[in-house]
C-alpha positions as CSV (number, residue, x, y, z in Angstrom):
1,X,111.0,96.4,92.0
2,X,107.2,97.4,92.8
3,X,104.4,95.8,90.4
4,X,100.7,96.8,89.9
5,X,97.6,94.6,91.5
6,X,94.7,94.5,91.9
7,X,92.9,94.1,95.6
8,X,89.0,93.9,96.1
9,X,87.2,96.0,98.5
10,X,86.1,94.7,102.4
11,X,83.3,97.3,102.1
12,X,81.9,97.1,98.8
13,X,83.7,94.4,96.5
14,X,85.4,98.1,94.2
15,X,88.8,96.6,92.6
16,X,91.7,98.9,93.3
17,X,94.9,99.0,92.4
18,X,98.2,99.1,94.1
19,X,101.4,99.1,94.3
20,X,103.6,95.9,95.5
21,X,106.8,94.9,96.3
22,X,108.6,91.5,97.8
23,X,111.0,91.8,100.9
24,X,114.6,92.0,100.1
25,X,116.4,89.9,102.5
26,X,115.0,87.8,105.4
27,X,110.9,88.9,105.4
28,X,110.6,91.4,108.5
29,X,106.8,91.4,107.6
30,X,104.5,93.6,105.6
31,X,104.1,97.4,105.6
32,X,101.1,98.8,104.3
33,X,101.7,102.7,102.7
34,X,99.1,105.3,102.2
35,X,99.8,107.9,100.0
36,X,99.3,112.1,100.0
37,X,96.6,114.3,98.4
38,X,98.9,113.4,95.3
39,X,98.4,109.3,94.6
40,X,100.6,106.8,93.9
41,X,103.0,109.6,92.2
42,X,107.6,109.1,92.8
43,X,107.7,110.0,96.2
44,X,105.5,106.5,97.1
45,X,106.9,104.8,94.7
46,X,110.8,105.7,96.7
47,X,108.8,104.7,100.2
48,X,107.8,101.5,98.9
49,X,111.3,100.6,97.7
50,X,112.6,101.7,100.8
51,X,110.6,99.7,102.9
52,X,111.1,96.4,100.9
53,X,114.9,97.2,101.1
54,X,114.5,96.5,104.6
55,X,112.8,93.2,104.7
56,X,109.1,94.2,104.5
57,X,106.4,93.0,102.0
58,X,104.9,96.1,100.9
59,X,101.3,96.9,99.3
60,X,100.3,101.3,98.5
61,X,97.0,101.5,97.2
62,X,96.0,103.8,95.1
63,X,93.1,105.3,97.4
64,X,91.5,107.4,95.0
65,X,90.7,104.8,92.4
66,X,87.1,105.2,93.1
67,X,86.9,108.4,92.1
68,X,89.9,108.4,89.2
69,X,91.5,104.8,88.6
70,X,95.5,105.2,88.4
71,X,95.3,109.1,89.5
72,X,98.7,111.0,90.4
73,X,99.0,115.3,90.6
74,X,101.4,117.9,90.7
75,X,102.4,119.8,93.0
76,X,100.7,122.7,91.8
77,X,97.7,124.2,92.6
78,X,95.1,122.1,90.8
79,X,97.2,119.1,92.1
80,X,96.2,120.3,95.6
81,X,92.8,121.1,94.2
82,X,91.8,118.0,92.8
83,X,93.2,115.9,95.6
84,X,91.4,117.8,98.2
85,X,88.1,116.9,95.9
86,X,89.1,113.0,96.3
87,X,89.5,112.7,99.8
88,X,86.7,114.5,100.4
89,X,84.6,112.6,98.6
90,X,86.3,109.6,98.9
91,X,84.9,109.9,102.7
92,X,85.7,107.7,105.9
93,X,84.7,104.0,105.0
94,X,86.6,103.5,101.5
95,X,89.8,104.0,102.9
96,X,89.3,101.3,105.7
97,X,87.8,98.9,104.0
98,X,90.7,99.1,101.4
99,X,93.4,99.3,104.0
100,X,91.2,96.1,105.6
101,X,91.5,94.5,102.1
102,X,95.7,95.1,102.4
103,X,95.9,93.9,105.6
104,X,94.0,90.4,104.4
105,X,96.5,90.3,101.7
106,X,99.4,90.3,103.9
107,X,98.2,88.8,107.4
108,X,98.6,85.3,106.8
109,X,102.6,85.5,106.4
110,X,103.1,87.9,109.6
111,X,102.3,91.0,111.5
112,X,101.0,93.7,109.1
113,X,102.0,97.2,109.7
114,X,100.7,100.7,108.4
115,X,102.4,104.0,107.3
116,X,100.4,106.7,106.1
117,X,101.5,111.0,105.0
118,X,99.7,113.4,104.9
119,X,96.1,112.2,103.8
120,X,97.4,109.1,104.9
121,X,98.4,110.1,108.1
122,X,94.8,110.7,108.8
123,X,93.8,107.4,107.3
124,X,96.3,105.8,109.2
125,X,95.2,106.8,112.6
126,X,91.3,106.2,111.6
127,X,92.9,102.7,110.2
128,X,94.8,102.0,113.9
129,X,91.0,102.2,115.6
130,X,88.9,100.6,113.0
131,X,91.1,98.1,110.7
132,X,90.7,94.0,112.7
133,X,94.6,92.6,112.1
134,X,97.3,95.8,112.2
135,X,100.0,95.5,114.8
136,X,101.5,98.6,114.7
137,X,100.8,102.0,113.2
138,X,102.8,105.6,112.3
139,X,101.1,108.5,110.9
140,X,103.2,111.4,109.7
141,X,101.4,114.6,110.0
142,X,97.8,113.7,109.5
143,X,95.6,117.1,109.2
144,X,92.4,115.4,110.7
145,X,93.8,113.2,113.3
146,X,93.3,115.8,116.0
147,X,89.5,115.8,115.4
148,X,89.8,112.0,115.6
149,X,91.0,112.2,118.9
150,X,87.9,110.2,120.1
151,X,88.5,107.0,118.6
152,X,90.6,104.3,120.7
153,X,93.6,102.8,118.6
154,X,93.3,98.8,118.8
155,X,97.3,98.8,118.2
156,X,100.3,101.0,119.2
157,X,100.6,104.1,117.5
158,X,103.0,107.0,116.9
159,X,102.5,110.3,115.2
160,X,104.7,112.7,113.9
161,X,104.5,116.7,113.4
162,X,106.9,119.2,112.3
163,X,107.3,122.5,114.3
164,X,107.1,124.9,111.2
165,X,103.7,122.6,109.6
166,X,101.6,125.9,108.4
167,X,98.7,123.6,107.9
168,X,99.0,121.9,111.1
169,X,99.4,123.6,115.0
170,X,101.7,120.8,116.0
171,X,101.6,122.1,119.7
172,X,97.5,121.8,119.7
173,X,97.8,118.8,118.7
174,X,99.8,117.4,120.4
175,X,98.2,118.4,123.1
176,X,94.8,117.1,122.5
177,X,96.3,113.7,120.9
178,X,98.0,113.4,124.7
179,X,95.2,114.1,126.3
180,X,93.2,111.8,124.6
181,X,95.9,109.2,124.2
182,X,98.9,109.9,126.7
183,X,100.3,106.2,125.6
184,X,100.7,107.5,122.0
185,X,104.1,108.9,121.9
186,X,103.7,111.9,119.8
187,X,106.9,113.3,118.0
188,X,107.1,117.0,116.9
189,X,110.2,118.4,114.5
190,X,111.3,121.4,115.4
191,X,112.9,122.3,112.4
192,X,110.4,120.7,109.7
193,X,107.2,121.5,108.1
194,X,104.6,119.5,106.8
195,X,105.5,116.8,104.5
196,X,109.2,116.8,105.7
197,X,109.3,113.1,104.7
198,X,109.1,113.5,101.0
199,X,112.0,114.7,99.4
200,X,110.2,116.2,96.4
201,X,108.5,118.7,98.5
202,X,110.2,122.5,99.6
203,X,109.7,121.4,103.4
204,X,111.9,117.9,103.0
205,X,114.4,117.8,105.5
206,X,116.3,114.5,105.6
207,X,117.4,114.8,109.3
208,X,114.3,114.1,110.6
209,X,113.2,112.2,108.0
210,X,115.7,109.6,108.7
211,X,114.7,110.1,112.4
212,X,111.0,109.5,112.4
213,X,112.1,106.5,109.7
214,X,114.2,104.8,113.0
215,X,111.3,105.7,115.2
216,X,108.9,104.3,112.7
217,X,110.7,101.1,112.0
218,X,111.4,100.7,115.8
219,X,108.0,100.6,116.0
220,X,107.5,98.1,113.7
221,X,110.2,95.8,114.9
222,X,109.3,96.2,118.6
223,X,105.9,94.8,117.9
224,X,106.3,92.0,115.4
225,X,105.9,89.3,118.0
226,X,109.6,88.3,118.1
């Protein structure tokens, strides 16, 4: 069962908060999870769980503490709307440094992973070239990765698209990602739209959730130096 701490800042000494739950089983090592547009609402809360299940220390921070501590929207409208306004102004460096912060929390008992949806996918790539200590990433349909296409990842990385995404051209993408990058595999779903991870949202489709979970946790396993 997940628990509530408190991490400090790399960048600025802020507190946040964030979710955290033990390993079940033999410790596989730690998985880091960043949230949606929508905080540290069910749907994280489920991902966190799972992971653990599966022999990882987990830590989700709650990214947009700085600009509302303990925030979590709807799926509405002004859920949308007010997320957008956090990540916006939450900018580029407070979500490093707080995933930097994780990854010192978790580093000294084995290799430290990352997972990040949505808003998090994005972190997650800008994470896998910035961030001194992950050994593997996956980001699941990050809207700004493509633009971030210029940064080198320090660690392997896979990414993740659905077909039908109406916020993302998967094929674009992909296309710039590879050219950029062709190491980074770069997995597109024909039959899912964005968020198809999440089973609270109207584009969930558990197929290739359970898929890009396998690839993900391949990932994971492959590089956790055993």
């Amino acid at each position: 069962m997940a628990t509530t701490i408190t991490l400090r800042s790399a960048i600025d000494g802020f507190e946040f908060t964030a979710l955290h739950a033990e390993p079940e089983g033999a410790r596989q090592g730690g998985v880091i999870v960043i949230q949606e547009i929508f905080g540290l609402d069910s749907y994280v809360a489920e991902d966190v769980a799972r992971w653990a299940a599966l022999g990882f220390e987990v830590i989700a921070p709650s990214m947009f503490d700085r600009q509302e501590k303990g925030f979590i929207a709807g799926h509405d409208e002004h859920g949308f709307a007010v997320g957008r306004q956090y990540a916006q102004a939450n900018g580029a460096e407070n979500p490093v440094a707080d995933v930097q912060a994780c990854v010192d929390a978790l580093k000294a008992k084995g290799p430290v992973f990352l997972v990040g949806y949505c808003y998090g996918g994005t972190v997650a790539w800008r994470a896998a070239a910035t961030v001194q200590g992950l050994a593997a990433v996956s980001s699941y349909y990050g809207s700004g990765v493509a633009g971030l296409a210029n940064l080198t990842p320090l660690c392997p990385v896979i990414c993740h698209f659905g077909r039908k995404d109406q916020h993302i051209p998967a094929d674009q993408v992909a296309e710039t990602l590879q050219k950029a990058h062709p190491d980074v595999p770069v997995y597109i779903y024909e039959n899912s739209g964005h968020g198809f991870n999440n089973d609270g949202r109207p584009d969930s489709n558990l197929e290739d959730a359970q898929l890009a979970r396998k690839r993900t946790l391949d990932l994971f396993r492959g590089n956790s130096g055993r």
